[in-house]
C-alpha positions as CSV (number, residue, x, y, z in Angstrom):
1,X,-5.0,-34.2,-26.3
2,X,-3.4,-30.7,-25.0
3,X,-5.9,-28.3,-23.7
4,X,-7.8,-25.6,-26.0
5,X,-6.0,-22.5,-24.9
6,X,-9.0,-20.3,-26.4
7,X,-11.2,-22.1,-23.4
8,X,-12.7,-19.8,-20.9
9,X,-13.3,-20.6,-17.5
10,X,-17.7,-20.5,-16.3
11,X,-18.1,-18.2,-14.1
12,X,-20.8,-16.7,-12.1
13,X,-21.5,-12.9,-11.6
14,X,-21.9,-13.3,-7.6
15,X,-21.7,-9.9,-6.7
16,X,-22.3,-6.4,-8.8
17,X,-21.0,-2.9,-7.6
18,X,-21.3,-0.1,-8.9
19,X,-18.3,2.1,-8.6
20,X,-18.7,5.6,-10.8
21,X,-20.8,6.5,-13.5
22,X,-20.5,3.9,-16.2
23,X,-18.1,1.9,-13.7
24,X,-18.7,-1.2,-12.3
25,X,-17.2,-4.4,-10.2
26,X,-17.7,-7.7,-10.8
27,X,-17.0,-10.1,-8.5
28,X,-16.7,-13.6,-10.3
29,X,-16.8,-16.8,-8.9
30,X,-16.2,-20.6,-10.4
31,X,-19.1,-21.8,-11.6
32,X,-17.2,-25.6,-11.0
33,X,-15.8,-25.3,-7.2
34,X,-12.9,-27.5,-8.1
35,X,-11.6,-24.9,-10.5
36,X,-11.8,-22.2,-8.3
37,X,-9.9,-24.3,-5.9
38,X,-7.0,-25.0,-8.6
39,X,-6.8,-21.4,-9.9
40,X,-3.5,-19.6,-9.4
41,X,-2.4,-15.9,-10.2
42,X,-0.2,-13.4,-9.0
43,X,-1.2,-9.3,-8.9
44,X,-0.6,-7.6,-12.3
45,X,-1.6,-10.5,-14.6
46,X,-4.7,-10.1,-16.5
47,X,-7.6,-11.7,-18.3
48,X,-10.0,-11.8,-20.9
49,X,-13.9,-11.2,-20.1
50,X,-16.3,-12.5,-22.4
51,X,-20.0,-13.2,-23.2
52,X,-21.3,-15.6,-25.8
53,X,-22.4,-13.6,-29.1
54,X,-20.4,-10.7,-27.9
55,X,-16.9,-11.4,-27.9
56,X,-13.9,-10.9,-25.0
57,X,-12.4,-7.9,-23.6
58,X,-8.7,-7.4,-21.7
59,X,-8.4,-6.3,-18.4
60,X,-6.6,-6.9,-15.4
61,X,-7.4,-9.0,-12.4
62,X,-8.4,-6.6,-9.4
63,X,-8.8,-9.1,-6.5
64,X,-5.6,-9.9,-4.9
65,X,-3.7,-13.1,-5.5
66,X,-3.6,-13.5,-1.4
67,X,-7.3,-14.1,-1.6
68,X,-9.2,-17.6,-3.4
69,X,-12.1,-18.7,-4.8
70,X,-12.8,-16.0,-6.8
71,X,-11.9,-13.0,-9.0
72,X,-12.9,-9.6,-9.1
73,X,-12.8,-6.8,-12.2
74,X,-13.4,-3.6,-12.9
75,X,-14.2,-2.1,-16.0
76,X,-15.9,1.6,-17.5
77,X,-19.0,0.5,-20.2
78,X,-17.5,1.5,-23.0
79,X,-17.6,-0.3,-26.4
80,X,-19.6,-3.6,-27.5
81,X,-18.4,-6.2,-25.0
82,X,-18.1,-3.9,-21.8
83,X,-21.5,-2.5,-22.5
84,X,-22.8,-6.2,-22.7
85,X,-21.2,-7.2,-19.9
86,X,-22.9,-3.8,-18.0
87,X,-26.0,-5.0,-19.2
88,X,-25.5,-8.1,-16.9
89,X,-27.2,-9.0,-13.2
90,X,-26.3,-10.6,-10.5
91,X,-26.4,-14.8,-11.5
92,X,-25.2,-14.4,-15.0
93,X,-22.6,-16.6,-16.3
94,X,-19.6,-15.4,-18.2
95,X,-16.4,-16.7,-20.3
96,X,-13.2,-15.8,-17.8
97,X,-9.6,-17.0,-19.9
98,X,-6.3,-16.0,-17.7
99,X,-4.2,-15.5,-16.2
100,X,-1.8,-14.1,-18.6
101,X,1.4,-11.8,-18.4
102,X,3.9,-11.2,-15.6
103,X,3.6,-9.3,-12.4
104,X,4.4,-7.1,-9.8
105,X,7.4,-8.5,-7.8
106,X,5.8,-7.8,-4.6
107,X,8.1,-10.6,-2.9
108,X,11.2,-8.0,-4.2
109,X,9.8,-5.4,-2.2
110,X,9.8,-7.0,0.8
111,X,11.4,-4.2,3.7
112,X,10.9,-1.3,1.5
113,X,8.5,1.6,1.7
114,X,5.2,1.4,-1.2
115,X,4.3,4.8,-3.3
116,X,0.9,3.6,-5.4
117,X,0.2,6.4,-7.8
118,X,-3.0,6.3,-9.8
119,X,-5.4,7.9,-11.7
120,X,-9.1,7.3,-12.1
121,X,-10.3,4.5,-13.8
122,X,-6.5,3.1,-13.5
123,X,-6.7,2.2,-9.6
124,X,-8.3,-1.4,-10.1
125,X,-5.0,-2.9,-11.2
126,X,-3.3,-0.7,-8.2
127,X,-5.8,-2.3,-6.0
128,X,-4.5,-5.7,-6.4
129,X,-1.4,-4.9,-5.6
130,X,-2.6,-2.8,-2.7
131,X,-4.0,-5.4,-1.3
132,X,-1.8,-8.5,-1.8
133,X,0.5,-6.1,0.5
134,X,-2.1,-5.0,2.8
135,X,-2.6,-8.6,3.3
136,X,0.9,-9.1,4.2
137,X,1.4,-5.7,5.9
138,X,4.1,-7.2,7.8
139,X,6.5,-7.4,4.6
140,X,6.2,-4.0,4.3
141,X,7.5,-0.1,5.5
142,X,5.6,2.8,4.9
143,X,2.5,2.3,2.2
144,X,1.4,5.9,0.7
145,X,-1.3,6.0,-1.8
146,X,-2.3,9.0,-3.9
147,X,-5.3,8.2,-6.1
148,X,-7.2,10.9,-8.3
149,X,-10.1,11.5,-10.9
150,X,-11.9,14.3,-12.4
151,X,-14.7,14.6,-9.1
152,X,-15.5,12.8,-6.4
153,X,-18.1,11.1,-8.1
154,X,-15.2,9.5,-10.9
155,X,-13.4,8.3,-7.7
156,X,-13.7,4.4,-7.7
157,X,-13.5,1.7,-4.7
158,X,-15.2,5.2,-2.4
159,X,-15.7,2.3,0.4
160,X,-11.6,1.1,0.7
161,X,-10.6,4.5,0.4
162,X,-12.6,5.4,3.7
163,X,-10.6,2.0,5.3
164,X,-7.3,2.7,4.2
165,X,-8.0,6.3,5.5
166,X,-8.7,4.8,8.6
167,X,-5.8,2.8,8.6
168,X,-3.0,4.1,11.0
169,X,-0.4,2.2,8.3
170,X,-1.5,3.3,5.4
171,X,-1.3,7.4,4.3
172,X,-3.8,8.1,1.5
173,X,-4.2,11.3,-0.8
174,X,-7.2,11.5,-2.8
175,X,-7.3,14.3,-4.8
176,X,-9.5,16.0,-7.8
177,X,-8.8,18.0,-11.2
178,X,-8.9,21.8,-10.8
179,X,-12.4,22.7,-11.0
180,X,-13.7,19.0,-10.1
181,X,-14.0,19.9,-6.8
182,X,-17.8,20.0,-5.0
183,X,-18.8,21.9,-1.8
184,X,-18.7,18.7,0.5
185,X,-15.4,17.6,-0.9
186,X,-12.0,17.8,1.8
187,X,-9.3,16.1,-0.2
188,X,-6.8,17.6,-2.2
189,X,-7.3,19.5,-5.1
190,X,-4.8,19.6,-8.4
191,X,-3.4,16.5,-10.9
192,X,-1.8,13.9,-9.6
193,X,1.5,14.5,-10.4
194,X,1.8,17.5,-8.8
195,X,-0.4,16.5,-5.9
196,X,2.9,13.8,-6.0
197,X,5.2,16.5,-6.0
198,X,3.8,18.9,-3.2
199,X,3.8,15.7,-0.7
200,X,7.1,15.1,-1.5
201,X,7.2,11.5,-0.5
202,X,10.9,10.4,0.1
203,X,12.5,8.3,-2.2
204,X,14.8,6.7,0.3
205,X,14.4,2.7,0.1
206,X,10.9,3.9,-1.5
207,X,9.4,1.3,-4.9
208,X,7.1,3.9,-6.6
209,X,4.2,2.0,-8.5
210,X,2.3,4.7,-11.1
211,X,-0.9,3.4,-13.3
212,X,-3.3,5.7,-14.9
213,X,-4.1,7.5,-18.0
214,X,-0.8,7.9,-20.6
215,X,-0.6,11.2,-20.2
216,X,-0.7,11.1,-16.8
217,X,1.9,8.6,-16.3
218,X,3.9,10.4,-18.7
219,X,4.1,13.4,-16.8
220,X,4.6,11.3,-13.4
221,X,7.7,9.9,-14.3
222,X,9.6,13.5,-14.2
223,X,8.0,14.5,-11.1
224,X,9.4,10.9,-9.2
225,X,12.6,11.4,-10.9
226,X,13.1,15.0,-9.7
227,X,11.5,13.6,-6.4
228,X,14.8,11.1,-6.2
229,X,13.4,8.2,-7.4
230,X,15.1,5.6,-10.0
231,X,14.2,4.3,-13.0
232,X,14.6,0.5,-11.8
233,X,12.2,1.4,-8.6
234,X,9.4,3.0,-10.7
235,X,7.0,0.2,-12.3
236,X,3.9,0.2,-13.9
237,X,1.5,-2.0,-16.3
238,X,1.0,-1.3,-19.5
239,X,-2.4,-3.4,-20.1
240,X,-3.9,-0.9,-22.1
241,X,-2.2,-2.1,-25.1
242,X,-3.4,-5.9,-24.9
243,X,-5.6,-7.4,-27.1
244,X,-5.7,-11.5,-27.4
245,X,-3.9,-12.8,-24.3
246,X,-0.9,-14.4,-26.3
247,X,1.0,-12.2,-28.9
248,X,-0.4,-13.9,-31.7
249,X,-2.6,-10.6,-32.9
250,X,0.2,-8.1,-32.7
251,X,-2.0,-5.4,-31.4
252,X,0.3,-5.9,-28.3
253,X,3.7,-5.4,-30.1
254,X,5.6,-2.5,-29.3
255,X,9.4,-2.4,-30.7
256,X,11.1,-5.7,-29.8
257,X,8.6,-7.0,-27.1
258,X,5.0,-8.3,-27.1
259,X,2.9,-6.6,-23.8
260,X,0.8,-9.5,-23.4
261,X,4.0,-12.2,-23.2
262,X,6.6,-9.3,-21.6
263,X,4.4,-7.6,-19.8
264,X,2.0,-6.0,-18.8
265,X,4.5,-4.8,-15.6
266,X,7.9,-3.0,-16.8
267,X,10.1,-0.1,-14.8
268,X,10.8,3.1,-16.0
269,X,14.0,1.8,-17.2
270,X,12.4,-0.9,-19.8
271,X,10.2,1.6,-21.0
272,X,13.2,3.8,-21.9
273,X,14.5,1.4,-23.9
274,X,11.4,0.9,-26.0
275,X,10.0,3.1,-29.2
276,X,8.2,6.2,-27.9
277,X,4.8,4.8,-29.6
278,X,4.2,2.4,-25.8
């Protein structure tokens, strides 16, 4: 007999943080140890999170693929499945079914500098990334980050950034909206893309990685471009438009290609080639 697709993975809430208001972390572990063992994914491939009598909900995979036994997702309480899973406490068993997609070519990026851009509740998928190179720091040149939300408090993962701004290799920018800004706070102040744009970062044997809100990314793209950067060295994820893990649903269709079986990672230059509705 071939295995049920729709199966989910048991697993066991070990850990809850909380991130931001409405945010939180889950850090999921295999309720059978022999699964966890088994379980393979690379960063930018996502999942679907559910709870019996509530349904499934997509997101990516936060944790980094250079690090086993569990998996770890972040997610904003939102609409019937994220608020049940909000609802949850440490101990509770949920449905995990993944990993699905493609991902980051992170082994292609091996000798070059990293620009992560992202955008509040758009880090987690950045993270994984982050990390699977921060793991394997060796592999790479110069890592930049510039990561930004409405306040501070929106600002997710507050504990990592204080590391990687403690890190001598990594140079972070955290940075708030216009008017987001409170009396305590020392980071930048402005929209990311123009925070992007006044740093300047070179584009010289640079991979850009951008993931936030559309708008966001939309006006992002211009600024790297004018910056120096190619279309085939910016890449981000597209997860936002996935729905059922496979393509069978369509939500996921956009033109010729189906996010969940193309994606969720594409360039610049793949997105240019698609209908303007992505």
């Amino acid at each position: 007999m071939s295995k049920n697709i729709y199966l989910p993975y048991r697993m066991r809430v070990a850990r809850i943080t909380e991130e931001a208001p409405g945010v939180r972390t889950f850090r999921l572990e295999f309720v059978d140890p022999a699964e966890g063992e088994a379980f393979e994914f690379r960063t930018g491939q996502f999942a679907e999170y559910s709870l019996f009598g509530e349904g499934e909900s997509t997101f990516c995979i936060a944790s980094p693929h250079t690090r086993k036994g569990y998996v770890e997702c972040t997610f904003r309480r939102a609409g019937r499945v994220t608020t049940a899973l909000a609802d949850l406490e440490e101990g509770a068993i949920v449905g995990f079914r993944g990993p699905y997609g493609n991902t980051f070519p992170v082994e292609e990026w091996r000798g070059k500098n990293l620009l992560f851009v992202a955008g509040g509740i758009a880090l987690p998928p950045m993270r994984s990334v982050i990390w699977s190179c921060l793991d394997n720091r060796h592999d790479y040149k110069d890592v930049t980050i510039v990561y930004g939300a409405r306040t501070p408090a929106d600002l997710v993962y507050k504990d990592e950034l204080k590391e990687w701004t403690q890190r001598p290799d990594v140079t972070l920018y955290t940075t708030v909206d216009p008017g987001g800004e409170t009396p305590d706070w020392t980071g930048e102040v402005g929209f990311v893309p123009s925070v992007v744009e006044a740093k300047a970062p070179s584009a010289e044997n640079t991979v850009a990685i951008v993931c936030g809100p559309p708008i966001m990314i939309k006006n992002t793209f211009p600024t790297l471009r004018k910056l120096g950067f190619a279309d085939e060295n910016i890449y981000t994820t597209l997860e936002n438009r996935m729905k059922c893990g496979f393509g069978k649903c369509g939500r996921c269709n956009v033109g010729k290609i189906f996010v969940c079986k193309d994606g969720p990672v594409f360039t610049a230059a793949q997105l240019a080639e698609l209908p303007a509705e992505y």
